[in-house]
C-alpha positions in Angstrom: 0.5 -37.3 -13.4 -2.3 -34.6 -12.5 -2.7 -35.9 -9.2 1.2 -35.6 -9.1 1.6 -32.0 -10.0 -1.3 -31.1 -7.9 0.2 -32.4 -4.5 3.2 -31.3 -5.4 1.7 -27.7 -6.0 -0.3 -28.4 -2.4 2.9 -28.4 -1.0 4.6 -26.1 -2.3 1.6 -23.6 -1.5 1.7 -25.5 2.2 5.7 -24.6 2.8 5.6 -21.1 1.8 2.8 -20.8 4.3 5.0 -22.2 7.3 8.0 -20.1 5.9 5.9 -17.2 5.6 4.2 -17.7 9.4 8.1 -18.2 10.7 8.5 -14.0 9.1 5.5 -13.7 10.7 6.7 -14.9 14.1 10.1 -12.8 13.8 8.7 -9.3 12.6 7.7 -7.3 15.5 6.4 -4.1 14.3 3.2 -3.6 12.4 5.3 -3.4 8.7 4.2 -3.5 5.0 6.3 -6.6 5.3 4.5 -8.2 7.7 1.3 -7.6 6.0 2.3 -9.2 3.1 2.8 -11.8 4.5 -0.3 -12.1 6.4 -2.1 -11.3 2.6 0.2 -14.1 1.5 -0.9 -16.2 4.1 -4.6 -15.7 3.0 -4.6 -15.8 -0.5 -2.9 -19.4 -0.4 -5.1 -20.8 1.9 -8.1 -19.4 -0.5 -6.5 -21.0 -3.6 -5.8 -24.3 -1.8 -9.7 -24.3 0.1 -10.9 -23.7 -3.7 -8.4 -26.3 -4.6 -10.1 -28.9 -2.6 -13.7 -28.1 -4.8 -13.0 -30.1 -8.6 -15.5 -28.7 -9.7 -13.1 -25.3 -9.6 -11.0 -24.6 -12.4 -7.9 -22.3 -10.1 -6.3 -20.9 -13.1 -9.0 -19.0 -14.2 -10.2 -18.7 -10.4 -7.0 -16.3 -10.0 -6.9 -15.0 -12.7 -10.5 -13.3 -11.9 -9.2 -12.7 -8.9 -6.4 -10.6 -10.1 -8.7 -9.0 -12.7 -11.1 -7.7 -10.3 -7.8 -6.2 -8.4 -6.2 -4.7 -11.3 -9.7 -3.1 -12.2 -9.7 -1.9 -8.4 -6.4 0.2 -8.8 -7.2 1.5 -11.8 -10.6 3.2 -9.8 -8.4 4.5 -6.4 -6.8 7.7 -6.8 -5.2 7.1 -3.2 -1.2 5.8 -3.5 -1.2 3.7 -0.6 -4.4 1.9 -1.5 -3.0 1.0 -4.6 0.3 0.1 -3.0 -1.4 -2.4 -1.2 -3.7 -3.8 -4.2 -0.2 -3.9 -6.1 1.1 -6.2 -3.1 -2.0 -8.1 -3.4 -1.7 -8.5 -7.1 2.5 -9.7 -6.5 1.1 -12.1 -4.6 -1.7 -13.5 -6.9 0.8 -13.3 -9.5 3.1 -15.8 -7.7 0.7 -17.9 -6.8 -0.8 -18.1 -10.3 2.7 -19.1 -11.6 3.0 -22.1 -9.2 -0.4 -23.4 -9.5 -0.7 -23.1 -13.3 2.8 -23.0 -14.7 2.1 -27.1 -16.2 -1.5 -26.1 -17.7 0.1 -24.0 -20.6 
């Protein structure tokens, strides 16, 4: 069943990069849109590389992750920084949902 839910996550993860590369593809302007996506684009393929490791827990992987952002926007006193780290953080939350939403 583990094995189950994890390629099932794996593709999930996979799809939204292909749908994600397609916005990609079709936004032709340097945008905030477009670079979520490319930061979408990363962050998957980092969960799904540490993924491949068992010896890597992902849940708690992320949510470190997300930590260490949430500790970064609390430091910047710039609003766009923090705009982006918020995007980043969006992302990771997503992310965390789909990967871990059968482990609690």
């Amino acid at each position: 069943m583990l094995i189950i839910q994890c390629i099932s996550v794996q593709q999930t993860l996979l799809k939204e990069i292909e749908e994600s590369r397609t916005w990609i593809d079709r936004e032709k302007e340097e945008t905030t849109y477009k670079r979520d996506l490319q930061k979408r684009i990363e962050l998957i393929n980092w969960v799904l590389e540490n993924m491949k490791n068992p010896d890597i827990q992902p849940c708690p992987l992320i949510e470190s992750k997300m930590n260490e952002i949430i500790d970064k926007i609390n430091q910047t006193d710039s609003i766009l920084k923090a705009d982006k780290l918020h995007s980043e953080l969006r992302i990771l939350d997503w992310i965390l949902y789909q990967v871990c939403i059968n482990e609690k």
